[in-house]
N, C-alpha and C positions, 0 to 999 in steps of 0.2 A: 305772411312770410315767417318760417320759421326762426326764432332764435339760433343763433350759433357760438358756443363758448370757443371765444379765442384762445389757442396756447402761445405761452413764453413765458417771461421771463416773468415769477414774482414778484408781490409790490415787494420794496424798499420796508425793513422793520430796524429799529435803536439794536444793532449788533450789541453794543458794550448792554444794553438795560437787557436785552435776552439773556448774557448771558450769565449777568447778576438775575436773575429771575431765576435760571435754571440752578447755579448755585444755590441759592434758597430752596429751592425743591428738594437735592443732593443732597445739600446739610440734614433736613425734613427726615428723608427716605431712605438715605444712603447712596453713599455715589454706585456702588455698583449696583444699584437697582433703578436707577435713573433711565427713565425710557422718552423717547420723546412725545408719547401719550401723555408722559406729565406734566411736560413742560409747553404743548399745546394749551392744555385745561389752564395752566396755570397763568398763561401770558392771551392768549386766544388767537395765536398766532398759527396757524395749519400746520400738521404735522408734515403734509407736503412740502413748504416753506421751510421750516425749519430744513429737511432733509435736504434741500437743495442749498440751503445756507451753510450749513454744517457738514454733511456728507452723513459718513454712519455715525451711530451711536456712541462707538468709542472715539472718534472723531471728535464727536461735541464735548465728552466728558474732558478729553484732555485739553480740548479749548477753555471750558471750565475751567480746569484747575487753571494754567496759564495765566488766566487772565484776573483768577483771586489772588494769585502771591503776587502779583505782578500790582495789582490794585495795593495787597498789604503792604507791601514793600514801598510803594510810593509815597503811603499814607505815614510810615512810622517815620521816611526819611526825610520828611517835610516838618513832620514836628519835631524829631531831634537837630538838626539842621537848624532851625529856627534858634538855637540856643546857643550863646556865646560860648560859656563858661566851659572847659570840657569834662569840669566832671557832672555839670548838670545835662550834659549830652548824655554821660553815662547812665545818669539817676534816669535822665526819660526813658531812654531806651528798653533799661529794666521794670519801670513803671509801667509802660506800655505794653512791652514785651509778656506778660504777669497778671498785670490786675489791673485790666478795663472791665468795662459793666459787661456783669455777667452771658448776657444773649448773644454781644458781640464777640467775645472773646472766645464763647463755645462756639462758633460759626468760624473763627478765625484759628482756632486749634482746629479743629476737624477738619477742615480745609488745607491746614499744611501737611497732620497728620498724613490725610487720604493723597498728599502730592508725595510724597516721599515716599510712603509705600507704592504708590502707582511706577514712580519713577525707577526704582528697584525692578521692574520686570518688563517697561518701556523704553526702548531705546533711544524712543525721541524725547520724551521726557529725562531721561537721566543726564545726556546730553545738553541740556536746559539746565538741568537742576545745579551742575556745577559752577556757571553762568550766577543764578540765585543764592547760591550758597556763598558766594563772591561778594554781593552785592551786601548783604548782610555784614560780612566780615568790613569789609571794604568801609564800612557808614561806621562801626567803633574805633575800628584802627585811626578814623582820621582823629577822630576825637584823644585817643593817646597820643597818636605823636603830637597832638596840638599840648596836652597834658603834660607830656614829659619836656618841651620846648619850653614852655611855661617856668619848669619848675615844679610843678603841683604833682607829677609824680615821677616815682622810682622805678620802673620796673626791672623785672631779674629775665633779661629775653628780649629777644624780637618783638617788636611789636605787634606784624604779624598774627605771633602766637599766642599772644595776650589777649588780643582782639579774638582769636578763634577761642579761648578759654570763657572769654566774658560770653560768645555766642552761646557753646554749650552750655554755660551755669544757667543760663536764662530758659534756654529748651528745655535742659532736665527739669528744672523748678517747675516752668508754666506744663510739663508733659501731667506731674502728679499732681496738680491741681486738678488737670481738666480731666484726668481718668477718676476722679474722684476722692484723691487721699485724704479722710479726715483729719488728719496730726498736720495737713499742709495744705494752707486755708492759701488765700489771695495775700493778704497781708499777711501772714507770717513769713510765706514764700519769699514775697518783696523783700522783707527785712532781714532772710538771710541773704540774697542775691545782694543786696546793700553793701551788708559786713565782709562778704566774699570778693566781692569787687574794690572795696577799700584797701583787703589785702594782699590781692594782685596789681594791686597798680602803687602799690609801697605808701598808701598815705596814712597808713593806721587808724586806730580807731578815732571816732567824731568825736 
């Protein structure tokens, strides 16, 4: 009796470790060179499978990105969250934000990097991104108004706007770290974002 290959449905594969797998590839190779050839090789998962998982290409990538900010974003808001004090909310967030160990953070710049530019020309992604960009703002702002209820700071403004000010210091800093600025190391970075953050939030110098 001849064999006969049944069709339907795919086995079942770990969605979320696919598509931290594929991630690692994109970081690797580049997102826009990202094919599912390589993220077959790389998980051992059938390119058939994945295609029925994912749909096209661009598909998977933007699932990719989604699902790295959405990962960083959990991750930074767990560990400042974890902390009373609000300006040691502040210091983490900068800390983190800036100068974790270096494989990570270039894995974690790159990946915001390629969401934001991806997002600029996606419309389902940019629609997303203001959502994320929220979400960010949202996790310092608590920490000021918890700051300035306190006592422990001044600010000149909305809080708001404070909170959206502290976000940029942090991006622009960790941006010329990770594109390589020699004169703006990890720790020197942190240590201006420090002194910057002191003076927007009215506490003066340490």
């Amino acid at each position: 009796m001849t064999d006969v290959k049944r069709k339907g449905r795919p086995p079942a594969h770990d969605r979320e470790e696919l598509l931290r797998q594929a991630r690692a590839v994109a970081v690797e190779r580049g997102f826009d060179a990202l094919r599912f050839g390589d993220v077959a090789d790389a998980t051992g998962v059938p390119v058939s499978s994945l295609q029925y998982a994912f749909g096209t290409r661009d598909d998977l990538v933007r699932e990719v990105l989604r699902a790295g900010v959405a990962e960083e974003l959990a991750r930074l808001r767990a560990a400042v969250e974890c902390e009373v004090d609000p300006w040691t909310r502040i210091e983490t967030f900068i800390r983190l934000g800036i100068s974790i160990d270096d494989d990570e953070r270039r894995e974690g710049w790159l990946l915001w990097m390629e969401y934001w530019r991806a997002a600029s020309r996606d419309s389902a992604l940019r629609e997303d991104s203001s959502g994320v960009a929220r979400g960010w703002r949202l996790l310092v702002r608590r920490a000021v108004d918890d700051g300035v209820t306190a006592g422990d700071f001044a600010i000149d403004g909305p809080s708001e706007e404070v909170a959206a000010s502290l976000v940029a210091l942090v991006d622009g800093l960790s941006l010329q770290v990770e594109v390589g600025d020699n004169r703006m190391r990890s720790a020197r970075a942190t240590r201006a974002a420090m002194r910057s953050a002191r003076k927007i939030l009215g506490m003066g110098s340490p």
